[in-house]
TORKOL-4160 file (C-alpha; in steps of 0.2 Angstrom, whole numbers, padded with zeros to 4 digits, m for minus):
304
<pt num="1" X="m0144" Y="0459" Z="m0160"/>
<pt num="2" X="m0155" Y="0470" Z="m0146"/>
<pt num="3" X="m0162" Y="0460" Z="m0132"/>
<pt num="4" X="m0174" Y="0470" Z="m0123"/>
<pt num="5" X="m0184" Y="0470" Z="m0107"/>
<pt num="6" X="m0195" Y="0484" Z="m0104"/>
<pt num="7" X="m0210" Y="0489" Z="m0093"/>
<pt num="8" X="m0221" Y="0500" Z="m0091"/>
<pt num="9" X="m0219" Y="0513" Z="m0075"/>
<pt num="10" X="m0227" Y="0503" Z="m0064"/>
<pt num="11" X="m0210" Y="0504" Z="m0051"/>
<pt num="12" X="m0203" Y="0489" Z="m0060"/>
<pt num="13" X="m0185" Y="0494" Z="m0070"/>
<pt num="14" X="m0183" Y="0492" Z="m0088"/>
<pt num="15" X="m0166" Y="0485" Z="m0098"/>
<pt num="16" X="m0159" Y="0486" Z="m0113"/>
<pt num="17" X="m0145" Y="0473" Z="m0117"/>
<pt num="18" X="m0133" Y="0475" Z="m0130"/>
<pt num="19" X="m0126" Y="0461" Z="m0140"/>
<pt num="20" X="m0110" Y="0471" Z="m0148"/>
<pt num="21" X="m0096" Y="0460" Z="m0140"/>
<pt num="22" X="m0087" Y="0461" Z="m0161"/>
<pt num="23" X="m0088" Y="0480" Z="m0159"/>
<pt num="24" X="m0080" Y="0480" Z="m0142"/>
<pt num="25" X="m0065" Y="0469" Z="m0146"/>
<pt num="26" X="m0062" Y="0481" Z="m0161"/>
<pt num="27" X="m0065" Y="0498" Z="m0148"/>
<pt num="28" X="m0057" Y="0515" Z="m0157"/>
<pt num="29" X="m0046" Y="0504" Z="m0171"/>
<pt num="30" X="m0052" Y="0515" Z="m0183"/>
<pt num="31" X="m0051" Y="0533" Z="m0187"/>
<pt num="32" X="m0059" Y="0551" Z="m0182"/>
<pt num="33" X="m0067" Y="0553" Z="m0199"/>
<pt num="34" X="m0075" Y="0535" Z="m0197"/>
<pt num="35" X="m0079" Y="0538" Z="m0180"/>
<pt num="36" X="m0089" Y="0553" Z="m0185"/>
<pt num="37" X="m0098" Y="0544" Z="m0197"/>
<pt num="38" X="m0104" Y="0531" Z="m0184"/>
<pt num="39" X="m0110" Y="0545" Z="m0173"/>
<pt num="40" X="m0120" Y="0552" Z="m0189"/>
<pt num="41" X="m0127" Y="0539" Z="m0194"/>
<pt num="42" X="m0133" Y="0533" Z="m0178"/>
<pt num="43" X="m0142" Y="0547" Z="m0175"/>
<pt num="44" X="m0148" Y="0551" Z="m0195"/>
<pt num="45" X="m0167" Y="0548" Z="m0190"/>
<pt num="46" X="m0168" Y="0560" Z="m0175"/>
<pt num="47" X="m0174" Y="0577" Z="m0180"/>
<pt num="48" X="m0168" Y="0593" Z="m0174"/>
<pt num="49" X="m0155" Y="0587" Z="m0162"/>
<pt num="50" X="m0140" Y="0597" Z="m0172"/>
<pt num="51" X="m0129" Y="0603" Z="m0158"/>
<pt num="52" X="m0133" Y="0587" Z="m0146"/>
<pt num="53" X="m0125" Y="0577" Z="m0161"/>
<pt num="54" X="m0109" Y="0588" Z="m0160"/>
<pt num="55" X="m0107" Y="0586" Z="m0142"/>
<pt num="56" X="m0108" Y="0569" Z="m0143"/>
<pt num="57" X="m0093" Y="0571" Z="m0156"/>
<pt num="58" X="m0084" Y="0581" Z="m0144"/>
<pt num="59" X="m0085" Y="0567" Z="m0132"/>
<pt num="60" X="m0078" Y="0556" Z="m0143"/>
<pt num="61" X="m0065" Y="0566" Z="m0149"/>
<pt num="62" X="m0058" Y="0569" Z="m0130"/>
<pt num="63" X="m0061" Y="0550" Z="m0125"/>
<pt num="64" X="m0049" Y="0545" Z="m0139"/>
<pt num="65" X="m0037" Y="0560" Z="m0138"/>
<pt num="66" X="m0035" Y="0555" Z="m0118"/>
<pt num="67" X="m0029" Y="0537" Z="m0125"/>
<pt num="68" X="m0017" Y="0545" Z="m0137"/>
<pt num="69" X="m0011" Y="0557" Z="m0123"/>
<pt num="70" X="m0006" Y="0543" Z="m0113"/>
<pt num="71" X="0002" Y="0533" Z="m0126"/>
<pt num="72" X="0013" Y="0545" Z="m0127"/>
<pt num="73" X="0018" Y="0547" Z="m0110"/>
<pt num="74" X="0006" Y="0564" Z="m0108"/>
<pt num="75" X="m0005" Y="0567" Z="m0094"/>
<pt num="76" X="m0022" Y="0564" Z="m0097"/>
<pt num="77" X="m0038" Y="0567" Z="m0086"/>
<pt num="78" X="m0052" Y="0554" Z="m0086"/>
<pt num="79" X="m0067" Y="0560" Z="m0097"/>
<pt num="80" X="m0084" Y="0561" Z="m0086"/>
<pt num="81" X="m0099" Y="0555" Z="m0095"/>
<pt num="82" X="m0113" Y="0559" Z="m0085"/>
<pt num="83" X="m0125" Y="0569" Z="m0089"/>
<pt num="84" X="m0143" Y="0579" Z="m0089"/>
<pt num="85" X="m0157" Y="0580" Z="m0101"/>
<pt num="86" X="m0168" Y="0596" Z="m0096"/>
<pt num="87" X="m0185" Y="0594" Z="m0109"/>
<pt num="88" X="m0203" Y="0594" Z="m0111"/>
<pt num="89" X="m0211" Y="0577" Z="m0115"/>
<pt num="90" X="m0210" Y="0568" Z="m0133"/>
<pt num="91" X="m0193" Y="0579" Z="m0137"/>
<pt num="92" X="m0183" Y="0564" Z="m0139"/>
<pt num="93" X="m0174" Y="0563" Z="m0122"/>
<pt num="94" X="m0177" Y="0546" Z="m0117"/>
<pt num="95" X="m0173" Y="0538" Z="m0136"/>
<pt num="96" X="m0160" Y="0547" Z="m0138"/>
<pt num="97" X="m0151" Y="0541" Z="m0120"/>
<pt num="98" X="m0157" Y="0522" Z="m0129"/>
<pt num="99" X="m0148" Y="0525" Z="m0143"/>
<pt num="100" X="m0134" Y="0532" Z="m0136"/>
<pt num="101" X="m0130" Y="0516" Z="m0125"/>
<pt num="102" X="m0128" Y="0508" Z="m0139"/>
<pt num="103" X="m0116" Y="0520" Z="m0147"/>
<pt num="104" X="m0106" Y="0521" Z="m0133"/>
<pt num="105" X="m0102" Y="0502" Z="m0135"/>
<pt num="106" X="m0098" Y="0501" Z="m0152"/>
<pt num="107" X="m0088" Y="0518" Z="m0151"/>
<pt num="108" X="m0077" Y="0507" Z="m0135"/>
<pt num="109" X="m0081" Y="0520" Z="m0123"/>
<pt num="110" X="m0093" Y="0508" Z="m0112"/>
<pt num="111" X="m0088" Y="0488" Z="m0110"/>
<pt num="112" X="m0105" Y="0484" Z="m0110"/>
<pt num="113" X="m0118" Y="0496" Z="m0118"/>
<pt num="114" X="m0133" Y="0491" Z="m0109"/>
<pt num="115" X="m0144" Y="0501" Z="m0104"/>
<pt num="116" X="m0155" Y="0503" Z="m0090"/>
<pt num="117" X="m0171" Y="0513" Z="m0088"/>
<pt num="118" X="m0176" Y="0518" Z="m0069"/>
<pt num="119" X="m0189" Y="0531" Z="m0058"/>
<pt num="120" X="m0190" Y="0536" Z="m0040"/>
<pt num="121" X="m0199" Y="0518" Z="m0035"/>
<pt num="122" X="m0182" Y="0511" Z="m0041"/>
<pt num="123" X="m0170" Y="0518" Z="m0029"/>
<pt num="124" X="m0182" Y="0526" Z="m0015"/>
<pt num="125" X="m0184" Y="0513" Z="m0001"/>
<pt num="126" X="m0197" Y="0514" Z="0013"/>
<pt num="127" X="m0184" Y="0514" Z="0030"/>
<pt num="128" X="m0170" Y="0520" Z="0035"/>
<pt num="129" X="m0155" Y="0511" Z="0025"/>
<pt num="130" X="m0166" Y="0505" Z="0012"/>
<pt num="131" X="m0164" Y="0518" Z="m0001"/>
<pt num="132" X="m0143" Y="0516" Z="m0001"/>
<pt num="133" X="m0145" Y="0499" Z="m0003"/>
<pt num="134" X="m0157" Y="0500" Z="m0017"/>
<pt num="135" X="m0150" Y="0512" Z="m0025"/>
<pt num="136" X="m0132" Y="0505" Z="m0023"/>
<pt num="137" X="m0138" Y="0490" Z="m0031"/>
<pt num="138" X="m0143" Y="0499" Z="m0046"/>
<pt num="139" X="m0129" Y="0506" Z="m0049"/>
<pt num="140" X="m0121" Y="0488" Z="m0048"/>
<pt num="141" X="m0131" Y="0485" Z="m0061"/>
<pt num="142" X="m0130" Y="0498" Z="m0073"/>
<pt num="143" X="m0109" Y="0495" Z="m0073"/>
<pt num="144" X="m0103" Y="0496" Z="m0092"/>
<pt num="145" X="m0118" Y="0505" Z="m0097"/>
<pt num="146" X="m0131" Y="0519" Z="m0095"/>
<pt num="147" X="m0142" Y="0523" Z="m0078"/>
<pt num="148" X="m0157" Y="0534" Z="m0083"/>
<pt num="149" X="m0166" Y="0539" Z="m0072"/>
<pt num="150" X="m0183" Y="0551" Z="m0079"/>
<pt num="151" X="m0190" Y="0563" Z="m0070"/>
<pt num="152" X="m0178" Y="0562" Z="m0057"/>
<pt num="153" X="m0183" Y="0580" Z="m0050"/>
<pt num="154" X="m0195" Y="0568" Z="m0042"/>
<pt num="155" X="m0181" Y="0561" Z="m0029"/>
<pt num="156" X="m0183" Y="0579" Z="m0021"/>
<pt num="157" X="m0199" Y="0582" Z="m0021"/>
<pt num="158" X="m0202" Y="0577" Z="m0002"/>
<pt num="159" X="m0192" Y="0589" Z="0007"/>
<pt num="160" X="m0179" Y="0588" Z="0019"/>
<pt num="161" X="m0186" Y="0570" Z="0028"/>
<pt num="162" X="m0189" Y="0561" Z="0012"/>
<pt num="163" X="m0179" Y="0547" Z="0008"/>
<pt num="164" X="m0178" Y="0553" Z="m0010"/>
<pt num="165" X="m0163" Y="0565" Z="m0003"/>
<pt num="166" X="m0153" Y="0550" Z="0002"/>
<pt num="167" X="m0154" Y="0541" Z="m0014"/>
<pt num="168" X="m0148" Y="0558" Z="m0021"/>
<pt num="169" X="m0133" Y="0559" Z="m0011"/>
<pt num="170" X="m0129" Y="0540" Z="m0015"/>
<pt num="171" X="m0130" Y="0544" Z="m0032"/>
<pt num="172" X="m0118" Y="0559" Z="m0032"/>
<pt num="173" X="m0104" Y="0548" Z="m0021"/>
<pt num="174" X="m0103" Y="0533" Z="m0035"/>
<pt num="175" X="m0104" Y="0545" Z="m0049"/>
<pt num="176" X="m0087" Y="0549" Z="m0045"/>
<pt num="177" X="m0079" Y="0529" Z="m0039"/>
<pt num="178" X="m0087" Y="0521" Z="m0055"/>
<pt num="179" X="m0086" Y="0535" Z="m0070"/>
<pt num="180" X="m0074" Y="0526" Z="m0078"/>
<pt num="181" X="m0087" Y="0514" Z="m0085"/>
<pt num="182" X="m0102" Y="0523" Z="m0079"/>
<pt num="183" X="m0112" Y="0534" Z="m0088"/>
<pt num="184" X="m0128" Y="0542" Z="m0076"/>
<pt num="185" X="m0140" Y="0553" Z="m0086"/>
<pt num="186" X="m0155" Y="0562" Z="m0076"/>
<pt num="187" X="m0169" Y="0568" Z="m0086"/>
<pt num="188" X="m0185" Y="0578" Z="m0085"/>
<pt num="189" X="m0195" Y="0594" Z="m0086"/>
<pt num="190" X="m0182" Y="0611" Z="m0088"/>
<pt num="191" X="m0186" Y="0622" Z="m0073"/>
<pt num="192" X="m0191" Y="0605" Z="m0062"/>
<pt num="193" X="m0175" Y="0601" Z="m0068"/>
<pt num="194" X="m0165" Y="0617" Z="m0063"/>
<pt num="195" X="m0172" Y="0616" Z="m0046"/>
<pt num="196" X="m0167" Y="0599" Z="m0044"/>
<pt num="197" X="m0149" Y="0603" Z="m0046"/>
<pt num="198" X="m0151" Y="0616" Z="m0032"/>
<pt num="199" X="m0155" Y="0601" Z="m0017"/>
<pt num="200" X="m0138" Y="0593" Z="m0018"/>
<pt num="201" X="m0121" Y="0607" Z="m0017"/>
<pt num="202" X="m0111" Y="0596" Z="m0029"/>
<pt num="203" X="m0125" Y="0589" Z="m0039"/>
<pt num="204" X="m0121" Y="0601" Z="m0055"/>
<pt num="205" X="m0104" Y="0600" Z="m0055"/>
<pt num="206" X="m0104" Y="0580" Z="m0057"/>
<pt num="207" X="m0112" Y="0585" Z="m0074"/>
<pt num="208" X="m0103" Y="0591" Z="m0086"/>
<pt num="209" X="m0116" Y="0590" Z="m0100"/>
<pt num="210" X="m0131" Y="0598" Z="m0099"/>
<pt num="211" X="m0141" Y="0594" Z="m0114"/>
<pt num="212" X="m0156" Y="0605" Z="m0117"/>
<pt num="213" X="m0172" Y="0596" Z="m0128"/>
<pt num="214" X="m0182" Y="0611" Z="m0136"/>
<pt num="215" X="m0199" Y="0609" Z="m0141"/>
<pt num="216" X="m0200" Y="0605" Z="m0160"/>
<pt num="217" X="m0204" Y="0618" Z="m0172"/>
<pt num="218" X="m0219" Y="0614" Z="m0185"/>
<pt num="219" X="m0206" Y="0609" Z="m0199"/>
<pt num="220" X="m0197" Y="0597" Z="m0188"/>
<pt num="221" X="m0213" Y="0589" Z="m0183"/>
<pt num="222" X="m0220" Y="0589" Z="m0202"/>
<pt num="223" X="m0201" Y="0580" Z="m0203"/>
<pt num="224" X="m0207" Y="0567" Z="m0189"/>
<pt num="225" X="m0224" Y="0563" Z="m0197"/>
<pt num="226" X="m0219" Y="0562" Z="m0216"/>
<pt num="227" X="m0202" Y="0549" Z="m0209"/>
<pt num="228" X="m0214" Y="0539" Z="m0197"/>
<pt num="229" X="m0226" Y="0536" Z="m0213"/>
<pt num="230" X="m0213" Y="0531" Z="m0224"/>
<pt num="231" X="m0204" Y="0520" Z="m0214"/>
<pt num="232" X="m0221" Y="0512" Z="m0214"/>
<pt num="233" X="m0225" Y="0513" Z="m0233"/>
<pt num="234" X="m0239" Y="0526" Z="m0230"/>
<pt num="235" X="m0239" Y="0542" Z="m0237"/>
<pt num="236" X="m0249" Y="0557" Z="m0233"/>
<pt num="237" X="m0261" Y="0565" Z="m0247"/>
<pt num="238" X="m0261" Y="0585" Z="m0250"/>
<pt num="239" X="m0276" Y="0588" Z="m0239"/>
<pt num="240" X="m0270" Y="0575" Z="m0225"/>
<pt num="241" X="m0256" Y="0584" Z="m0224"/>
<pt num="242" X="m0263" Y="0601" Z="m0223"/>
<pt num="243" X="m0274" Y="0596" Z="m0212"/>
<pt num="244" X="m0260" Y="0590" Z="m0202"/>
<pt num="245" X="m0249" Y="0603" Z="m0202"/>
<pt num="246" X="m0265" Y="0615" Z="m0200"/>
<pt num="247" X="m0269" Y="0607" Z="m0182"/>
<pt num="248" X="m0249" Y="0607" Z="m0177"/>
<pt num="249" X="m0248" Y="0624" Z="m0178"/>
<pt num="250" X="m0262" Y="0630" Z="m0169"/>
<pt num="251" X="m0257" Y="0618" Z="m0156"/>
<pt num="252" X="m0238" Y="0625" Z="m0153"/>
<pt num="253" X="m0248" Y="0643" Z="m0153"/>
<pt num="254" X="m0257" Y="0637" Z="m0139"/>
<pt num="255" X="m0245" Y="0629" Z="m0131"/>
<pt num="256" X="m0257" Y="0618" Z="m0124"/>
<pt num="257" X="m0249" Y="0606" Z="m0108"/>
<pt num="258" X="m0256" Y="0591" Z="m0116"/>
<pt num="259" X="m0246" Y="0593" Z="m0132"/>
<pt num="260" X="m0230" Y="0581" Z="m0131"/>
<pt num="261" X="m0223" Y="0585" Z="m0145"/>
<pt num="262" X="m0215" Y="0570" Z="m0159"/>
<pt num="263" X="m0227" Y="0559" Z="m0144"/>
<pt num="264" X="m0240" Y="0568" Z="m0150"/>
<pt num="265" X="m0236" Y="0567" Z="m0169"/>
<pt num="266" X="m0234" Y="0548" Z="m0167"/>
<pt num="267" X="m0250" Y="0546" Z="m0158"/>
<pt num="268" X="m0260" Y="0553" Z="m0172"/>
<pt num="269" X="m0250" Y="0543" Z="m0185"/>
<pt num="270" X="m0252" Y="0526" Z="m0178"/>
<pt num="271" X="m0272" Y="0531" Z="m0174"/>
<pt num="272" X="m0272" Y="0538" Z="m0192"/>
<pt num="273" X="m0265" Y="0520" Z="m0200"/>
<pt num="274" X="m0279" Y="0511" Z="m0190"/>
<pt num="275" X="m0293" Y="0523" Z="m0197"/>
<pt num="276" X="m0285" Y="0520" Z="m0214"/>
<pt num="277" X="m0288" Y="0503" Z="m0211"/>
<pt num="278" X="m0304" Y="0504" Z="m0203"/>
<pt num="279" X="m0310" Y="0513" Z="m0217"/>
<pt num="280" X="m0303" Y="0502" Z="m0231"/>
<pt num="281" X="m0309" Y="0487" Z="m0223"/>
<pt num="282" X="m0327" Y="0497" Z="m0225"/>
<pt num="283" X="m0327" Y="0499" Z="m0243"/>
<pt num="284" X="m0318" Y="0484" Z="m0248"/>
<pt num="285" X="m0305" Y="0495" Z="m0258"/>
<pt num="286" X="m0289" Y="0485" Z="m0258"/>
<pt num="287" X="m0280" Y="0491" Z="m0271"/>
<pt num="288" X="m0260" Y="0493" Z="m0268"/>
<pt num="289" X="m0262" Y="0513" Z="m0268"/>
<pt num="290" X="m0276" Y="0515" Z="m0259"/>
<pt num="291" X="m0268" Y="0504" Z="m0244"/>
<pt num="292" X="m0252" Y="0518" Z="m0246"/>
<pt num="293" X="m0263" Y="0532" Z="m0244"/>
<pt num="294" X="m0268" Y="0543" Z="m0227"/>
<pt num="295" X="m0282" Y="0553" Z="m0233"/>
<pt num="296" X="m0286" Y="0569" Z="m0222"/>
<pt num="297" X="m0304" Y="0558" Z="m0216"/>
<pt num="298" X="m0290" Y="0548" Z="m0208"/>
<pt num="299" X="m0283" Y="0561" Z="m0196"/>
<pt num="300" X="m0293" Y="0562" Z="m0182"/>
<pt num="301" X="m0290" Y="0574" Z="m0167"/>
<pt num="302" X="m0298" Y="0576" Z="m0149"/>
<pt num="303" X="m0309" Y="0591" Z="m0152"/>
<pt num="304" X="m0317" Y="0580" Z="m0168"/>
């Protein structure tokens, strides 16, 4: 079972609690191949995420070889979690972190899988000693599971004087004292992000994975509609969908700022779903393959 408390970013901190104490007690009892599986499967829905999958496999595969290593009297280095999502909005970055909280747990690398979802209000105080504090106690909190911070670039953006610079160098000093059961993952746009990593001299090297989040491509976000329909038991008719896929590619031509990718998609699904009903409601037409169908009348876009 998930227990979850989130909240919109209004400065207050959103959690995810894990119930997943029968998958910590059994930790890595079962094999690589299994493992493997485990990691596909819980990541079988995301889209476009191929090589993010395999290094999530890779760290695995060095967490449990480290624990082998030492059962056999071999040195062995502790494996460092932490890492950085560099993306554009709607590529997955914060579900992705969600999901992998979760993992983690049931794969025995975390003690507690939660996880924990924060911003610049969270750990920036307003006078001198506030900010350590605040951010100190975050950390406290975020023990046995995942820290995310999004847009963390944002901790820089005052310069010199800001307090954003302290909760950056209180954040480097406890990734190293509690990795063991720690993971920290900063998040945000690519090149705010690259210039992020250049305010602190040993920010970069406390990451040893940097993920990057492409844009998707028009297939992958076709991929995202069509799954997000079914799920739902709607499907999309022949001129819905060309309509759809029609207005997806002009909009990754234009490379419009406002485009945010699967965010986007979703958006235009779940409004397209309450036309549908809108219009049905209309015409009285309740039958069971008409409530299935998304005609093209249904997809609606801003310029419309």
């Amino acid at each position: 079972m998930e227990t979850e408390m989130r909240a919109s970013r209004n400065g207050r901190i959103n959690i995810v609690l894990q119930d997943t104490l029968p998958q910590i007690e059994r930790k890595r009892s079962v094999g690589f191949n299994k493992q493997f599986q485990e990691i596909e499967e819980a990541f079988a829905s995301f889209v476009g995420i191929k090589q993010i999958k395999k290094t999530i496999k890779q760290v695995y595969a060095t967490v449990l070889i480290n624990e082998k290593r030492k059962e056999a009297g071999l040195s062995s280095n502790e494996q460092v979690l932490h890492m950085l999502f560099k993306g554009n909005p709607g590529t997955g970055k914060t579900t992705l972190a969600r999901r992998l909280a979760k993992l983690y747990v049931e794969l025995g690398i975390l003690s507690k899988g939660h996880f924990i979802e924060a911003e610049r209000a969270d750990l920036v105080g307003e006078y001198i000693g506030q900010t350590a504090q605040k951010t100190r106690a975050l950390i406290e909190k975020a023990m046995g599971g995942i820290l995310f911070i999004d847009e963390a670039y944002s901790l820089a953006r005052g310069g010199e004087k800001d307090f954003g610079k302290e909760a950056i160098d209180t954040l480097v000093k406890h990734m190293e004292d509690g990795h063991k059961d720690f993971v920290l993952i900063l998040a945000g746009y690519p090149y705010e992000m690259g210039r992020f990593l250049s305010t602190n001299p040993g920010l970069e090297s406390r990451f040893p994975f940097i993920l990057d989040f492409p844009d998707y491509k028009l297939d992958e976000l076709m991929e995202i509609a069509h799954q997000m329909v079914r799920i739902r038991e709607y499907q999309l008719t022949i001129e819905a969908d060309r309509k759809l896929r029609d207005y997806l590619y002009h909009q990754l031509a234009a490379k419009g700022r406002h485009f945010a990718n699967a965010r986007s998609v979703r958006n235009l699904m779940e409004q397209a779903i309450r036309l549908q009903a809108y219009r049905l409601v209309q015409t009285e037409n309740y039958q069971p393959e008409r409530l299935m169908e998304i005609t093209a009348s249904d997809i609606k876009f801003e310029q419309e």
